[in-house]
N, C-alpha and C positions, 0 to 999 in steps of 0.2 A: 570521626565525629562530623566533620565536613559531608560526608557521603549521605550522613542520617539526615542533618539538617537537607540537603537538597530533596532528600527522597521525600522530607517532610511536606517541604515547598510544592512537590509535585502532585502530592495526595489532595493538599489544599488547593490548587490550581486547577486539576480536572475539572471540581466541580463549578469552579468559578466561569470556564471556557464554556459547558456544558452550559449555564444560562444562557451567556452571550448568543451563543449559538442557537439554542432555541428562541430568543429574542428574534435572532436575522431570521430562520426558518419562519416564525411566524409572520414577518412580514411578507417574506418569499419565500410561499410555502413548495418544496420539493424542486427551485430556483436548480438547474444542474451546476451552479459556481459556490452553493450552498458549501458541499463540503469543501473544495480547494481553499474558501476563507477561513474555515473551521480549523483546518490541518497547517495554516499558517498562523495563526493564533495561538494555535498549541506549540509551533517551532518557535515561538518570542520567548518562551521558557530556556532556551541556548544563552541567554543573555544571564540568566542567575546560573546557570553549571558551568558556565564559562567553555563553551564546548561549541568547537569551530566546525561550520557546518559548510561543505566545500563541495558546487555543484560543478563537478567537471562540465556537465552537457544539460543544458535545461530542456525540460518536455520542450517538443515544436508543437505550439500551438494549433498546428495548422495538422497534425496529421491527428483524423480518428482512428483510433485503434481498441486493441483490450491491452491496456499495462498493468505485466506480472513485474511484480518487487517481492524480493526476500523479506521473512517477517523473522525477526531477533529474538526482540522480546519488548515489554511494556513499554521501554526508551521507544521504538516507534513514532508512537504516534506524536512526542515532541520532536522530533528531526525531520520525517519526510514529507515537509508540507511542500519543500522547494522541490520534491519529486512530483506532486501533480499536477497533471493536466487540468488546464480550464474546462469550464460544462464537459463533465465526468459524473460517474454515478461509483459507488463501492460497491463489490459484493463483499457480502460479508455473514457469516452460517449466521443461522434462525437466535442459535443461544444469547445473540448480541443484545436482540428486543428485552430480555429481561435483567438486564442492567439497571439498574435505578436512574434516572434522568439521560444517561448514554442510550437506552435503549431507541428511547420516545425521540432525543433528536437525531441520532442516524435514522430513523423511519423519516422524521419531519422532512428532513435537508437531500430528501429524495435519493435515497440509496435503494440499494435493493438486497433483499432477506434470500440463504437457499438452504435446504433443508438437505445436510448433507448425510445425514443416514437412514433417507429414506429419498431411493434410486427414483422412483415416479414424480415425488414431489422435487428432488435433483432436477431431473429431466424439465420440469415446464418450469422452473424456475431459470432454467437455461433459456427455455423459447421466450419465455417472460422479459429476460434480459437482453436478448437477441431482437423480441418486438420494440422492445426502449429503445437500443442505439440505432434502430434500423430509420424509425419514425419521428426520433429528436434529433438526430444525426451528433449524438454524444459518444464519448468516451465509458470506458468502465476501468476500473481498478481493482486488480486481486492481487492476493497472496497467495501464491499455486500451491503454496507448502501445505495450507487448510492449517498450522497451527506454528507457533512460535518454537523458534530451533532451541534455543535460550544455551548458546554456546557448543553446540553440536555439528557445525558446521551447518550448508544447504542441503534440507533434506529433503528426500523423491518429489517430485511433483504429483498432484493430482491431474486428473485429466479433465476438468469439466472448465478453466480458463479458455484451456484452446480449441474444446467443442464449441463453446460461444464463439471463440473466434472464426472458427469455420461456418458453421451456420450463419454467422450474420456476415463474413465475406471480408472479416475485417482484418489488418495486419498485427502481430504478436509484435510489444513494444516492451521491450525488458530495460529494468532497469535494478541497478544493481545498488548494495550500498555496502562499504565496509563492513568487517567485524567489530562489531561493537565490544565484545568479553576481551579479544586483544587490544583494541586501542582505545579506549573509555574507562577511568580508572574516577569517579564521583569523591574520592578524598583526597585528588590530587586537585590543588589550585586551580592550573589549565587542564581541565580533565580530559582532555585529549582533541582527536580529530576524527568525523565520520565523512566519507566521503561517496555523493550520490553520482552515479551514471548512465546517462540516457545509452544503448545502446541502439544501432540500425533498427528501422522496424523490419520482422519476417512475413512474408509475404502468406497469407493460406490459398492465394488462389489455386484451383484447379485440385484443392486437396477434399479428403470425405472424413466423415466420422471416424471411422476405422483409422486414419490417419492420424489421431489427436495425441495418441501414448507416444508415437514415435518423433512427433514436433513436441514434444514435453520433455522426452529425452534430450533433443539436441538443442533447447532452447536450457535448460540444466545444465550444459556440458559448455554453451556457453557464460550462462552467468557464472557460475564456479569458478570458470580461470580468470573473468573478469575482478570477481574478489579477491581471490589469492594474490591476480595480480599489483591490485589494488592496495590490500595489505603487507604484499613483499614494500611495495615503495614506501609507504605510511611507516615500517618497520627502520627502514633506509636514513628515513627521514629527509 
């Protein structure tokens, strides 16, 4: 019962953030700290799930990079506000625009849209992104998964995070977050603990296109153990 009512709370809350949010965009339209305020608005919702939100290592403001984070599932986007970086942009596939009021403010709040099943529209949506952080000197944010694991563990990455990384020159910043299906339990009282983690940023210099599958793989092979790890102690307690 507990679990319904919060999920109720959450359904009702989107939309309510979703004004807000369009509210700030339109004053600051495409402002790059647009979403990091948005994604912290949506984490103020920890406070009715009662669900501790525990940043081992916060972004370093100071470094631009592209930050890849694992995507769970719809819990998301109320937890990892304290994972973003300031003046950042999100990527985020095409299908997001047609969302009812979510689509219009991820456009507003200056994110950026890529058309992931269709390779040409991929591709300059890459150079697209790569002209952003080159010329604002911004951040970006992805989910390399391309879609929500929703209790399957980390699944393969795509490769088009860390072609932007490489074309715009910039360093691969992972961060990681607990398993949410192990330790988030919404009809428990304290309904658990997620725990986020900046890790080292990876360096792409001196790397090429062709190089992007195999920084995908060992940037995978690290965030994985850094979960597991993560969830061995969280289990430990």
């Amino acid at each position: 019962m507990l679990a319904v009512l919060r999920i109720a709370f959450l359904i009702l809350y989107f939309p309510v953030v979703c004004v807000i949010g369009l509210v700030i965009s339109l004053v600051r339209p495409f402002n790059r700290n647009n979403s990091r305020i948005i994604a912290m608005i949506f984490a103020w919702s920890r406070y009715v799930l009662n669900l501790r939100i525990n940043v081992i290592d916060r972004p370093d403001p100071s470094i631009q990079g592209i930050y890849v984070a694992n995507h769970q599932s719809t819990l998301d986007m109320y937890m990892y506000g304290k994972s973003c970086p300031g003046n950042m942009a999100i990527l985020g596939k095409h299908s997001l625009l047609y969302i009812p009021l979510f689509g219009v403010l991820f456009w507003l709040a200056g994110n950026i849209f890529i058309h992931r099943g269709n390779k040409k529209k991929a591709r300059d949506a890459m150079k697209e992104a790569a002209a952003v952080v080159n010329s604002k000197g911004c951040s970006v944010y992805i989910f390399p998964e391309g879609t929500r694991s929703n209790g399957r563990g980390l699944l393969p990455f795509k490769s088009g995070a860390f072609i932007l990384a490489i074309e715009a020159g910039l360093p691969i910043v992972p961060i990681c977050a607990s398993s949410t299906h192990k330790n988030i339990d919404l009809n428990r009282w304290q309904s658990g603990e997620c725990r986020l983690k900046q890790l080292p940023p990876i360096s792409t210099q001196g790397l090429q296109r062709k190089d992007a599958k195999q920084l995908a793989q060992q940037v995978h092979e690290m965030m994985a153990a850094e979960i597991e790890s993560m969830d061995r102690q969280l289990e430990r307690g």
